[in-house]
C-alpha positions in Angstrom: 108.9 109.2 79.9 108.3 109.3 83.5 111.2 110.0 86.3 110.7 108.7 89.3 111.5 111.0 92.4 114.8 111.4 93.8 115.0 109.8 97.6 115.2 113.1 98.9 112.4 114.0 97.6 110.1 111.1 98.7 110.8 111.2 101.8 110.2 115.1 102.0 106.9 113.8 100.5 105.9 111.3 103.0 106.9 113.6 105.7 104.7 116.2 104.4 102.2 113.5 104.7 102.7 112.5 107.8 102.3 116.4 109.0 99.1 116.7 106.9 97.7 114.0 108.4 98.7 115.4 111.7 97.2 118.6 111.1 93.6 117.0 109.7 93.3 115.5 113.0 93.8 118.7 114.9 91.6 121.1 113.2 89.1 119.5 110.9 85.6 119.8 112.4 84.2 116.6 112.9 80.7 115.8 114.0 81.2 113.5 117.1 83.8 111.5 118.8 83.7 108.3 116.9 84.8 110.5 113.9 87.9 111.8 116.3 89.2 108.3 117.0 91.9 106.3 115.4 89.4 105.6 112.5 89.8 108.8 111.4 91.1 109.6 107.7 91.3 112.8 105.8 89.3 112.9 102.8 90.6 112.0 99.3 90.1 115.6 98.0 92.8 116.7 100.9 95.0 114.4 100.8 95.3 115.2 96.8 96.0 118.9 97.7 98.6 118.0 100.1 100.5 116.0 98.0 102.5 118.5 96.0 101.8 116.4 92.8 103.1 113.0 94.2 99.4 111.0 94.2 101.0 107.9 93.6 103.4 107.9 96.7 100.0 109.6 98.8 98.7 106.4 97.8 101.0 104.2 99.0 101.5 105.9 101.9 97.8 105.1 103.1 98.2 101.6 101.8 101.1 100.6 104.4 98.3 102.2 107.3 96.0 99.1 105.4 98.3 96.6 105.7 99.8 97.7 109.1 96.4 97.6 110.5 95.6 94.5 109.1 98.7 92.6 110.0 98.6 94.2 113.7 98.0 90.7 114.9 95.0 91.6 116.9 92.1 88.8 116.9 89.2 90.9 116.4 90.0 92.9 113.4 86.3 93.6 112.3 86.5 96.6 114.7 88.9 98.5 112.2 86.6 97.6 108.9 85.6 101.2 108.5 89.4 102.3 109.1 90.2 100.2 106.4 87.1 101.1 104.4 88.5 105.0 104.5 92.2 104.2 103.8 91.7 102.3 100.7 88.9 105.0 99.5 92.1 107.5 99.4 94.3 104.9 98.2 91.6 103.9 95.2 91.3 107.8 94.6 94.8 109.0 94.3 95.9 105.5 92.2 93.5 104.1 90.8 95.4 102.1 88.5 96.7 100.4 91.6 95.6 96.4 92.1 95.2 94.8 94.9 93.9 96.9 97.1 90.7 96.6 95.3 90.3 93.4 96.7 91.8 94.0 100.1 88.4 95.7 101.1 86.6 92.5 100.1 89.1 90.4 102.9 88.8 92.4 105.6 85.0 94.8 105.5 82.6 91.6 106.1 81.8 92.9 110.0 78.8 94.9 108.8 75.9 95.2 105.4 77.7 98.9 105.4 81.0 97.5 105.0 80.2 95.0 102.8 78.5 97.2 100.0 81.8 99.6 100.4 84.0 97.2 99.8 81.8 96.2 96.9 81.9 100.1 95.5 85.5 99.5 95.7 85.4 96.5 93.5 83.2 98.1 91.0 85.9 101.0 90.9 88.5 98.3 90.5 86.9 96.7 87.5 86.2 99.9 85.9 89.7 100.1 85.8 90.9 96.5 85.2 87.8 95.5 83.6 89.5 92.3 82.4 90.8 91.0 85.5 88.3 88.0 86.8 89.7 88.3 90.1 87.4 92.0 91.0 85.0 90.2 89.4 84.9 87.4 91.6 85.0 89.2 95.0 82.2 91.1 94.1 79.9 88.1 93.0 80.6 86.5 96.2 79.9 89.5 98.2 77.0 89.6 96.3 75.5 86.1 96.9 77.6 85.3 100.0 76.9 88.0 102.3 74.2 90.3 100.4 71.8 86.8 98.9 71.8 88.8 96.0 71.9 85.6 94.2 71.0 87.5 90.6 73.5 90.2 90.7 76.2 87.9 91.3 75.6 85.8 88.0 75.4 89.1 86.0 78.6 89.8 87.8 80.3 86.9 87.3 78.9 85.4 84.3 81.3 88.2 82.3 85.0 86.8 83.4 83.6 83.4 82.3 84.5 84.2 79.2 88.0 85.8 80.0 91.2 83.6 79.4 92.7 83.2 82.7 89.4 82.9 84.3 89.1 79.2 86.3 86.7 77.0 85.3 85.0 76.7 88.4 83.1 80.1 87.3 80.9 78.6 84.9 79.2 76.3 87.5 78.8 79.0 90.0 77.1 81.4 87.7 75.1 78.4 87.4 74.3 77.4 90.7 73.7 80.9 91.2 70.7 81.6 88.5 69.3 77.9 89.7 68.3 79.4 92.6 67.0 83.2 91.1 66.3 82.6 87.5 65.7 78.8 87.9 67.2 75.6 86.4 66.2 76.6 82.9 68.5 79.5 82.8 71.3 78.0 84.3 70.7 75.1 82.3 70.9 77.3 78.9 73.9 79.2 80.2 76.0 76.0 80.5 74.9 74.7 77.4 75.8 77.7 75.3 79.0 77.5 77.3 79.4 73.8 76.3 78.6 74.8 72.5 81.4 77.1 72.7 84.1 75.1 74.7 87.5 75.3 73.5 88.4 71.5 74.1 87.2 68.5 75.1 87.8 68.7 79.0 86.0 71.8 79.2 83.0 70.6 77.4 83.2 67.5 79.7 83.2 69.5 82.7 80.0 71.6 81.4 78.0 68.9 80.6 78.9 67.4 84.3 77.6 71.0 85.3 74.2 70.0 82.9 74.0 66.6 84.4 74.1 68.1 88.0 71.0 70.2 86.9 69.1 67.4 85.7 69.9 65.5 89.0 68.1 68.6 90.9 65.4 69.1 88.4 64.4 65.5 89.2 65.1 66.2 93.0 62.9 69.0 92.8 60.0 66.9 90.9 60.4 64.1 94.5 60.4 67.0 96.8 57.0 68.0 95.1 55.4 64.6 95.5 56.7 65.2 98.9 54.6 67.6 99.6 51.7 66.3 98.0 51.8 63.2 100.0 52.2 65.4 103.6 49.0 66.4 102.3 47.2 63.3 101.8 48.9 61.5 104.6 49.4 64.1 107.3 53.0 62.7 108.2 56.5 63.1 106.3 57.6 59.7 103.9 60.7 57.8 106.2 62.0 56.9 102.4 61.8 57.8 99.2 60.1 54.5 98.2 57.1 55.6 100.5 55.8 57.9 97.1 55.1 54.2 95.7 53.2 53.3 98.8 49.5 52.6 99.9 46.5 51.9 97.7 46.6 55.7 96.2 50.3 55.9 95.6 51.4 59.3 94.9 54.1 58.2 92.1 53.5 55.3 90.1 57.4 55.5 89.3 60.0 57.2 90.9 62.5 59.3 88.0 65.4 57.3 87.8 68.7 58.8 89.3 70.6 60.0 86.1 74.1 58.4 86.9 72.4 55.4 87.6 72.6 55.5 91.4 69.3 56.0 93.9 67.8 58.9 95.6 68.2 59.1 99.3 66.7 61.4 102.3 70.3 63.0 103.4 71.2 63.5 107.2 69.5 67.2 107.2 66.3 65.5 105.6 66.4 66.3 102.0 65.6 63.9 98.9 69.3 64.2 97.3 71.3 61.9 95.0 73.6 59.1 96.2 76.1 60.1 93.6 76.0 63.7 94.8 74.4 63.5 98.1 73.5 66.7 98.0 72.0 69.8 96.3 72.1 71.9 93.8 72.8 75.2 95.5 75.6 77.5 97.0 76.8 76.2 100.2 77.6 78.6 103.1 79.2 78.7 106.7 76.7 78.1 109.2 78.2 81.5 111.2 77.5 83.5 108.0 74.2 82.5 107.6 73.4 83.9 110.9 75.3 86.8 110.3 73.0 87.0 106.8 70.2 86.5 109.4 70.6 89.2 111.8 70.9 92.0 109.0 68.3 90.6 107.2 66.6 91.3 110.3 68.4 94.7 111.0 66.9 95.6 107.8 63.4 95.0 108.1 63.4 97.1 111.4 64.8 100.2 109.6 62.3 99.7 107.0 59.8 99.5 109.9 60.9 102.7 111.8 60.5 104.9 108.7 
């Protein structure tokens, strides 16, 4: 059975701690200013030796410096990313049987690509060592699709804590949405229904096969945009209507696909042939300020790949 240290003790600790910290600032060789600054963290490894045995108290040590930076109240925190980054990699090393601050990482590193796939490594550590928690899960699927369009990797990520007990049932659909747009409709499509097969009760299979009918609304969506096109073609000009694929003496449809819930198709505001009882599509919505975000290191990246 474990004892837990007397007061004295800890505090002895965390003043060690304080004075190995101290010291790592003063005398480790570092290779150039920005690794001098207040981002600066002494490795896991020395922190470990410094310790005197007490890991779990190191930890939450640099933990507090986490949350203390976080909660600083300053508006522009994505300039201490990396200092977080570094504190919960010594946090994660020294306990990694701790929780949250797994998915602290995922909050806070979104400033940067670099940030973004540490916080993810963090995540993977976390659900190596909760590998039934959904929530580790989660964070890193929507990394993955949100910031990285890594739109596969996040079902495989995700499409596990589907299955676990506590797991909302929101997860299903996104896995969904998710291979729709890498795999296609087919897989998602076979996912839910397997899922459906399997439901527990009848509310859940209800909400699957809601999930099923939302992919057959975009299949059919997908089949108009198509005719779409082909009538561009043919017609060098855009329909004004979806009833203009019936039009002319060499109509491109002779039937439009009826709605599935019995409603009509539509061109929405932004111009796409959607569904008046969804009016919209079948995809992962995101903040317009992310997606140029997504832009500018999509862009970041193909100059790197460029310059080498």
């Amino acid at each position: 059975m474990r004892t837990r240290p007397s007061k004295t003790l800890r505090t002895l600790v965390l003043v060690a701690l304080v004075a190995t910290t101290g010291w790592a600032h003063a005398h480790l060789s570092t290779p150039g200013e920005t690794e001098q600054d207040e981002s600066f963290v002494p490795p896991p490894e020395l922190v470990r030796s410094a310790s005197f045995g007490f890991t779990a108290l190191a930890a939450d040590y640099y933990w507090l410096q986490a949350v203390q930076l976080a909660g600083g109240g300053e508006s522009d925190l994505s300039r201490h990313a990396t200092h977080i980054g570094k504190l919960l990699d010594v946090v994660t090393e020294l306990d990694p049987w701790v929780d949250h601050p797994y998915r602290f990482g995922a909050v806070w590193m979104t400033d940067s690509e670099k940030n973004v796939r540490h916080a993810n490594d963090l995540l993977r550590r976390g659900i190596a060592y909760h590998p039934e928690d959904w929530r580790n899960r989660f964070y890193l699927g929507f990394n993955q699709f949100y910031y990285l369009e890594e739109n596969e990797a996040a079902a495989e990520t995700l499409e596990p804590a589907t299955h676990f007990a506590d797991s909302p049932r929101y997860l299903s659909r996104l896995v969904a949405r998710l291979r729709s747009q890498s795999d296609g409709l087919d897989s998602a499509a076979i996912f839910l229904e397997e899922l459906a097969q399997r439901a527990p009760d009848g509310y859940t299979r209800a909400e699957y096969e809601k999930a099923l009918d939302e992919i057959e609304t975009e299949r059919r969506a997908r089949f108009l945009e198509q005719a779409r096109a082909e009538f561009k073609w043919r017609n060098s000009r855009d329909i004004t209507a979806v009833e203009d694929l019936l039009a002319g003496p060499s109509p491109v449809l002779s039937q439009i696909p009826a709605e599935p819930n019995g409603w009509e198709w539509k061109l929405s505001e932004a111009g796409e042939i959607v569904s008046t009882y969804y009016g919209s599509r079948y995809v992962v919505h995101r903040n317009p300020i992310d997606e140029e975000r997504r832009a500018r290191w999509r862009d970041e990246r193909k100059s790197e790949a460029a310059a080498k």
